[in-house]
N, C-alpha and C positions, 0 to 999 in steps of 0.2 A: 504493500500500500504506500501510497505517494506519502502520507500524512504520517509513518509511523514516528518520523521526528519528532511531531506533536507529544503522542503518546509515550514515548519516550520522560518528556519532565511533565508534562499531565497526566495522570496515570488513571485519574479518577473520575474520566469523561464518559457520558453517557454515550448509549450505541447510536442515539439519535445526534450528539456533539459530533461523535467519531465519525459519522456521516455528512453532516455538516461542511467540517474538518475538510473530508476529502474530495469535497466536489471543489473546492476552491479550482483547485490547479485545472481543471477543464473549463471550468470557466472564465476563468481570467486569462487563461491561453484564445479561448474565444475571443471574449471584449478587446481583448491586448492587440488584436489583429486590426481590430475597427478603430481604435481608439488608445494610443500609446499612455496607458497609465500605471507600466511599472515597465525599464528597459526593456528594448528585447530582447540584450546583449543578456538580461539577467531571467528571463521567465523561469529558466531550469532553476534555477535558485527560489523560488516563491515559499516555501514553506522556511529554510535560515533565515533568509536575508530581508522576510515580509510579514509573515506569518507567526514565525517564532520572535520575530524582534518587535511585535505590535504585543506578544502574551508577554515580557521583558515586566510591562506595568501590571501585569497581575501577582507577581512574583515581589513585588512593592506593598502593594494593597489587594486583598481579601475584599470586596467589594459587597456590601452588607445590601439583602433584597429590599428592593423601592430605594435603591442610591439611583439617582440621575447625573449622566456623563454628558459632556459636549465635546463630540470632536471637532477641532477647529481646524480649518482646511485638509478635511480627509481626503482628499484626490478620488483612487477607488476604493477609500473603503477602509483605508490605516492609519492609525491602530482600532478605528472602532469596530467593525467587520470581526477579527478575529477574537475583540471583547467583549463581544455579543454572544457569539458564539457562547461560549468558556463561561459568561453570566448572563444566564437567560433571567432572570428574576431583577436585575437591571434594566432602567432605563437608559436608551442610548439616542442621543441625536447626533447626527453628522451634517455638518453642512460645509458647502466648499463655495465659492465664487463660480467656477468655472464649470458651466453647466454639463459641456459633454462626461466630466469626470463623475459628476455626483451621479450623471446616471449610468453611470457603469454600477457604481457603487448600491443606487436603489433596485437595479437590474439583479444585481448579484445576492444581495438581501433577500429578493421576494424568492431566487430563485430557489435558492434553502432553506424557506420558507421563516425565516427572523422574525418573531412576532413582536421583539420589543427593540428593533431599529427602526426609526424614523430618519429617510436621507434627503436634505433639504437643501437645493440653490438659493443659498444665500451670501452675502457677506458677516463675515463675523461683527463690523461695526454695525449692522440691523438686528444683530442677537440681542433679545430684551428678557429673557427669560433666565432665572437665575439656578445655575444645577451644583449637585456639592464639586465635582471634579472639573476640570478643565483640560483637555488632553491634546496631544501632538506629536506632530511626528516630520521632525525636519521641516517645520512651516514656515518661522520668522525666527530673527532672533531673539534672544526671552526678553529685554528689556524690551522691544516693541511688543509681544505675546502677553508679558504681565498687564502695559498699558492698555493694552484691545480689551482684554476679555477683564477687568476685575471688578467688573458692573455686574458680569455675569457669575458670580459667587455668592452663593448661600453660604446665608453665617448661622446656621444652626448644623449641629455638628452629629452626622449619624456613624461613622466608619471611627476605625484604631487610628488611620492618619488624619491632620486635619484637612478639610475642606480647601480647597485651591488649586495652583496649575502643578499638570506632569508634563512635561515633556523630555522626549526621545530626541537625544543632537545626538551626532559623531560629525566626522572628518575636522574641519580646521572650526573649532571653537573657542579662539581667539578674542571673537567679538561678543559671545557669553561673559565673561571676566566680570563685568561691571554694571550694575543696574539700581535703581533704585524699588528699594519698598515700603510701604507701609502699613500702619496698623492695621492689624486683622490680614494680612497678607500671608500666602503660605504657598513657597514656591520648591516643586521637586524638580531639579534637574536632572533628567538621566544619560550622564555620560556614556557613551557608545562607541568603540572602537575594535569590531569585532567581525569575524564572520557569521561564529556560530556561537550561540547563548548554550553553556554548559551548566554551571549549576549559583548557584543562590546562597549568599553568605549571610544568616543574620547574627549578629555578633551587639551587642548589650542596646539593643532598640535601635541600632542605627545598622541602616539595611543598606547592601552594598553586593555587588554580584559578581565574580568571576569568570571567563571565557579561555577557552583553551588555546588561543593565541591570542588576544592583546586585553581587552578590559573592557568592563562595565560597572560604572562606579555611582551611587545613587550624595549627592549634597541637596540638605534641606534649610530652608529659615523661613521660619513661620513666627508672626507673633501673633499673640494670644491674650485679650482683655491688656495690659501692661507689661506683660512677660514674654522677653524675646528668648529664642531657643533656636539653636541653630548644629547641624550635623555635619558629620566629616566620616569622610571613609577612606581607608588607606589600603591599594590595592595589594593583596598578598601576591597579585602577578606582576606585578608592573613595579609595586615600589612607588606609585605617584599619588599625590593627594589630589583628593576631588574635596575643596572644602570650601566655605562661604566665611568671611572675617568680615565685621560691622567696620568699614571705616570713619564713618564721618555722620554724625548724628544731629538732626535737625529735627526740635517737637515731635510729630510720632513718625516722621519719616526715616528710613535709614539708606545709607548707601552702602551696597555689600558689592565685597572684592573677594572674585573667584581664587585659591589660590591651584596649580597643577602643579 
């Protein structure tokens, strides 16, 4: 089976998931023909390099039923597609600008019949609707990403993490380093520089992943009523910090400097 990478670190998917799971790859081989929304150069790759690295944020967060997600510029369908899949008891919306891609995306939804993905052409500055996650996946960089969507965060708090944005970067994330936050802000960044997602480190509440050739490293700052809190993770592959330092403090604003 195309999918058993999946199965592989999900172990405890249903046969209706594991069905799910495996229709992707024919069908994105399909849409991919009409409609370029993941390389061509990469299609053989769709379950590492798409599929596993969209499940990367479940391995983060346990996503509690009636949690509502927004995916912000999901192209076809990543990461919320594959974390619909994995939590059917979630609410998911996706929505993308660029209309041929969302409906690969809605195309792909109805055709494995997704009953709690909603996939909408829209812009994410017309999103009014407030959900506890905010997710992505290589969209913008997070200082523009935090200022787009933090209208769109619910401040009532139902999951272990708090309420706020994930996002999935890799390649040159040089211009992540620097951004500003504020109160009640809570920002995951998930660093990614990997082929293939091997296994999942949790080590004293601060979550952090390892990959069998280079890294995946989770930095958090969140604050909370008064009380800022912020995570670091030290890759046991790599040796490099993925960490967030408060530099510069202004009323309930802060400005965090990424350190690598």
């Amino acid at each position: 089976m195309k999918a058993d990478l999946i199965h592989r670190y999900f172990k405890e998917l249903s046969p209706l998931q594991a069905e799910q799971f495996e229709a992707l790859d024919a069908l994105y081989r399909e849409w991919n023909a009409k409609i370029n929304v993941v390389s061509r150069k990469d299609i053989d790759n769709l379950y590492p390099h798409h599929v596993l690295h969209s499940l990367g944020i479940a391995r983060i967060v346990r996503f509690r039923p009636e949690t509502e997600v927004l995916d912000v510029g999901t192209g076809g369908g990543f990461p919320g597609i594959p974390l619909a899949i994995l939590f059917p008891e979630v609410k998911f919306t996706l929505i993308d600008s660029i209309g041929k891609k969302i409906k690969v995306a809605a195309a792909v939804a109805e055709a494995i019949g997704l009953e709690n993905c909603q996939c909408l052409h829209r812009n994410a500055v017309e999103e009014k609707h407030r959900y506890d996650f905010v997710v992505s996946r290589a969209v913008m960089p997070m200082p523009d990403l935090v200022a787009l969507v933090r209208k769109n965060i619910h401040r009532t708090q139902r999951n272990s993490l708090p309420n706020g944005v994930i996002a999935l970067k890799g390649g040159d994330i040089s211009i992540e380093r620097h951004f500003t936050i504020r109160e009640g802000d809570t920002v995951n960044l998930v660093i990614t520089k990997f082929d293939t997602l091997v296994k999942i480190v949790e080590k004293k509440g601060v979550v952090g992943a390892g990959a069998d050739t280079e890294h995946l490293g989770l930095a958090m700052v969140s604050c909370i009523g008064q009380r800022w809190y912020s995570y670091r993770y030290e890759s046991e592959v790599t040796g490099k910090w993925c960490a967030f330092e408060f530099t510069n403090v202004s009323g309930n604003n802060k400005e965090v400097e990424m350190r690598l």
